[in-house]
Every structure is written in structure tokens, then in C-alpha cells.
C-alpha positions in Angstrom: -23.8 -6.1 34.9 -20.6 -5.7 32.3 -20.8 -4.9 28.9 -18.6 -4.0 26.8 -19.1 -1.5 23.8 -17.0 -0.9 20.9 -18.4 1.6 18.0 -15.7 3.8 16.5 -17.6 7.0 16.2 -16.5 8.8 19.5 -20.0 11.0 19.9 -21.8 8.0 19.4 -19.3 5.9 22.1 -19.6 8.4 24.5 -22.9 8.8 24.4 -23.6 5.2 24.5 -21.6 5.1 27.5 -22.9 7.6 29.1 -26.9 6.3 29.1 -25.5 2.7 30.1 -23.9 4.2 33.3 -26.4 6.0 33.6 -28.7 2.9 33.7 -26.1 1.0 36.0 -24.0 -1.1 33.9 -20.6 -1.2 34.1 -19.0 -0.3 30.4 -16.2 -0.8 29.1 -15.6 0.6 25.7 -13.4 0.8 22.7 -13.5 2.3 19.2 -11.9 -0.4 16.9 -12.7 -4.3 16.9 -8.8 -5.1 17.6 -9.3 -3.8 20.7 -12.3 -4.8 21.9 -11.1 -8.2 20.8 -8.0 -7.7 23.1 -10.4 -7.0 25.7 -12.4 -10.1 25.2 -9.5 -12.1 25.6 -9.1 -11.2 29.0 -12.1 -9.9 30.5 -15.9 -11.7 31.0 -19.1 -9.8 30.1 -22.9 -10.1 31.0 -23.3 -8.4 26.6 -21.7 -6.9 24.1 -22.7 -4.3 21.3 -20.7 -4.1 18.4 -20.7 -1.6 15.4 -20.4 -3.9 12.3 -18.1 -1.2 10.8 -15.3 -0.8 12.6 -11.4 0.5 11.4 -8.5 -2.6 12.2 -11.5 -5.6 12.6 -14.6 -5.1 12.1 -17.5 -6.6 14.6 -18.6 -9.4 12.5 -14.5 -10.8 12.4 -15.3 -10.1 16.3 -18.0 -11.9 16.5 -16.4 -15.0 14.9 -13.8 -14.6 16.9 -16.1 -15.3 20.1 -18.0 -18.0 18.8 -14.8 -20.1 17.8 -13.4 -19.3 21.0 -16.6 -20.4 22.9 -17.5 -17.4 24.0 -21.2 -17.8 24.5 -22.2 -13.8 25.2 -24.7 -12.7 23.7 -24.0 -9.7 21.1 -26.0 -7.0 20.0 -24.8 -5.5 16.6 -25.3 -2.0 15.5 -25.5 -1.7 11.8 -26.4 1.1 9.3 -29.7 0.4 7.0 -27.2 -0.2 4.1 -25.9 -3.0 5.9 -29.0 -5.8 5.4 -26.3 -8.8 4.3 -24.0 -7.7 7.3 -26.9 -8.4 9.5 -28.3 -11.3 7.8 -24.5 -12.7 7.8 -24.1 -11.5 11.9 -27.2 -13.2 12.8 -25.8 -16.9 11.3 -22.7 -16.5 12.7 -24.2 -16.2 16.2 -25.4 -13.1 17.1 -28.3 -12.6 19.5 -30.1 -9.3 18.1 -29.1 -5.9 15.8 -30.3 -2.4 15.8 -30.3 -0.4 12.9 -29.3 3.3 13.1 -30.3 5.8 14.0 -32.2 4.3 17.1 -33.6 5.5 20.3 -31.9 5.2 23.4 -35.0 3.4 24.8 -35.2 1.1 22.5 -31.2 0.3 22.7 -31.5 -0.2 26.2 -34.9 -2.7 25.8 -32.8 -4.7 23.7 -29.6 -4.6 26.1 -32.5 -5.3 28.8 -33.7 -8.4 27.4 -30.1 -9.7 26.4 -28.6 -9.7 29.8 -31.5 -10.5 31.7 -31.0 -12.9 35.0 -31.4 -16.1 34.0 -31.6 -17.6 38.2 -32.7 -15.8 41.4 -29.6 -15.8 43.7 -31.4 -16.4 47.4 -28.1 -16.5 49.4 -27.4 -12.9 49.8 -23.4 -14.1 50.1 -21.3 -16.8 50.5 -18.0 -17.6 51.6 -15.4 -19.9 51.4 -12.1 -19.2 53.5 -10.5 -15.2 52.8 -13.1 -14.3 49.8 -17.0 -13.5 49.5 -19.4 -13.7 46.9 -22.2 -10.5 47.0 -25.4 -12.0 45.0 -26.9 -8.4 45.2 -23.6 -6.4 43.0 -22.3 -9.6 42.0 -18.4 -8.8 43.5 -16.2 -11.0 44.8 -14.1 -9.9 47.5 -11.2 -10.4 50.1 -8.4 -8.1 50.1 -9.6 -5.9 47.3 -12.9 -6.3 45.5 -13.8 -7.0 41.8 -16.9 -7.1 39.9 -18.1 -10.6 37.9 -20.0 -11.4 35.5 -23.3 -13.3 35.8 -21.8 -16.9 34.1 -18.4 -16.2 36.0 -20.9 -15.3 39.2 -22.7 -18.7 38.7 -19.5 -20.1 38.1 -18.2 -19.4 41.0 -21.0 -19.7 43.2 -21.2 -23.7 41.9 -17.6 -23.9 43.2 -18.4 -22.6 46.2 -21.4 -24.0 47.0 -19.5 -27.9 46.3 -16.1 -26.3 48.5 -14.1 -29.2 49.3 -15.8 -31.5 46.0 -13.8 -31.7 42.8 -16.5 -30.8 39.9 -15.9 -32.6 36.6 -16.2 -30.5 33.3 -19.1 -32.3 32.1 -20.9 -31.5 35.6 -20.4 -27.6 35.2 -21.7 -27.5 32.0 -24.8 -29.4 32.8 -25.4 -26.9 35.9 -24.1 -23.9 35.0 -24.5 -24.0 30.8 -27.6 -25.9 30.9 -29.5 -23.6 29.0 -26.8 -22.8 26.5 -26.2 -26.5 24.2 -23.7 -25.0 22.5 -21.4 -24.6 25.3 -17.9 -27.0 25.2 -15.7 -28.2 27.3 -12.8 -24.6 26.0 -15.9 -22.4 27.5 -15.6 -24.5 31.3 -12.2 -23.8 31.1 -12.5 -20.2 29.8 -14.7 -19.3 32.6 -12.0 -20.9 35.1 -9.5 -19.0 33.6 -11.5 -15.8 34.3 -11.9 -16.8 37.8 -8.0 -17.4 38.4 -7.2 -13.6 37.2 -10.1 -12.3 39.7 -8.7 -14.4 42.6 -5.2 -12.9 42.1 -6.5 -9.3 41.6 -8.6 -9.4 44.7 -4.8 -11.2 46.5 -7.1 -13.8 47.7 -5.4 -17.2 49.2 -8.1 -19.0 47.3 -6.9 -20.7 44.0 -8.9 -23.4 41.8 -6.8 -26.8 40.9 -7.6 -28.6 37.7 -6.7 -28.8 34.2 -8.4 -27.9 30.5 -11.1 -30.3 30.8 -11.1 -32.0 34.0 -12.3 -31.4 37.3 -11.8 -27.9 39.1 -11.9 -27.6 43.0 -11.3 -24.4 45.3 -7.9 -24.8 47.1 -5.8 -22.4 49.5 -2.2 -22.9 49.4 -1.7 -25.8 52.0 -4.0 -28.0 49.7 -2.7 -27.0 46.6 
């Protein structure tokens, strides 16, 4: 699974890093919120922890940065004791959990446990649809080169290919692959497909997907597009 961490103190970032490898994950981390927003822009993750004080934007203008831009993943903030109004003001604007420091590591990684946990058993081990694969097992899609998803751009793509030759309206991939997230819009669909368009060009598959900002989406090679 992604995540992506941004906290500014670098002992505390590397360490961080260092037990989520450790556990698996793939990290991704940054010691400002400008950057991790930069990285948010163009990347999907399974979670996010973000330091509430950060230098150049701090990780609640982060956070309000995702939820306007319908990004649904859930965040975990990191706040000092001093902080009880940040955390009171990061939970109301959309924020899934917060750990105060100094914490354990075990208890860091419960709460990054429970916040990126499987939602759907994948039983197809993978599929495929003409020059690319989808691995249920590391969640990568493949063809010439090989990039790892994350679990909504997994499901995401999955639905696609599991309908190959069937246009799927917005409204559809919200009710099957957002069902359990209501606050999901139409800008998150189209997001997500976004997302999958940069993965299909850095894995130089022939695969594309055809639609527009809220209309229907269909996998296409290049004598259908």
C-alpha cells in the first residue's frame, strides 16, 4: 500500500519512513506541506499522515486542499499536545484520525493499519485486458514496465477491466467503486481516471481510457480510439 508522509522534522521523517518500509508500505515522503501537496496532485495513495505544523503550508491547508479537490484518502494527522483546536479543527474538516506526540511506533502503525485496511477481497489473482495486467496480490499494473496502484485506483481499474469493451457512466463507478464513501463526486471519478491515464503511459502500455469529466470512460487501444 502507498502512503505518503510529510512531517518536517527530518529524524522524525526518517524514522517514520524507515518502520513503514519496514512494515511494507511504499512511502513517499516530504518535509513541508507545499510539497506534499505537489505530490498529491499527481500521485494516488492508500493514506496519508500529516504533521499539522509544517513550514510553506501547513497540513490542515493540506487537508483542505484534498477535501475540496475530492480527494477522499483518509489522513492521519500528527499533532503536538498543544495543538487540541488544530485537531478539533482537522477532524471537521475531514480528517480520519490524529496521534498526539510523542507516540509509539505500535501504536502509529495500529492506526495507519486500520486506516488503509482492504475494504474487498480481490479473488482473481490477475486480469488482463490486451498488452497490460493487473496483480490483485502487489496491486501493480503491468505491460512494458510495471507501476504500483493504489487500492481505489486498483478497484478502479479492475471495474474497467472487468466491463472491457462496455462504456461505464460516472454515476455507475461511483455507485460500485465509491459506494461506501457518500461523499464522493463526480471531480473524484474523473480524478481517479486521470491517475490511471499517467500509469498507462508510464508502464508504455497501448491501452488508453476514452471519456470526458463526467461521462462514461471505456478501455481503448489505439485502433478504437
Amino acid at each position: 500500500m502507498k502512503i505518503l508522509l510529510a512531517e518536517d522534522t527530518k529524524d522524525m521523517n526518517r524514522a517514520l519512513t524507515a518502520v513503514l518500509k519496514h512494515e511494507k508500505y511504499d512511502v513517499d515522503s516530504v518535509f513541508d506541506g507545499a510539497e506534499a501537496w505537489e505530490h498529491l496532485q499527481k500521485d494516488s495513495y492508500d493514506g496519508i499522515i500529516l504533521d499539522i505544523m509544517m513550514p510553506r503550508m501547513n497540513g490542515l491547508e493540506v487537508l483542505a486542499n484534498l477535501r475540496k479537490s475530492n480527494i477522499l484518502t483518509p489522513v492521519l494527522l500528527l499533532t503536538a499536545k498543544a495543538e487540541i483546536d488544530d485537531r478539533v479543527t482537522g477532524l471537521d474538516a475531514g480528517a480520519d484520525d490524529y496521534l498526539t506526540k510523542p507516540f509509539a511506533m505500535k501504536e502509529l502503525l495500529a492506526r495507519v493499519r486500520s486506516m488503509t485496511r482492504r475494504r474487498k477481497d480481490y479473488s482473481a489473482e490477475e486480469l488482463k485486458y490486451e498488452d497490460i495486467v493487473l496483480y490483485a496480490e502487489s496491486f501493480e499494473l503491468a505491460s512494458e514496465n510495471t507501476v504500483r496502484l493504489s487500492i481505489k485506483e486498483f478497484e478502479l481499474m479492475q471495474t474497467l477491466i472487468l466491463n472491457a469493451g462496455r462504456a461505464l457512466d460516472t454515476k455507475y463507478l461511483l455507485e460500485h467503486v465509491w459506494s461506501k464513501e457518500p461523499d464522493a463526486e463526480p471531480d473524484t471519478v474523473w480524478l481517479y481516471i486521470s491517475y490511471l491515464r499517467g500509469k498507462l503511459q508510464a508502464i508504455a502500455s497501448r491501452v488508453s481510457i476514452s471519456g470526458e469529466r463526467g461521462g462514461s470512460f471505456l478501455l481503448v487501444t489505439p485502433q478504437e480510439a
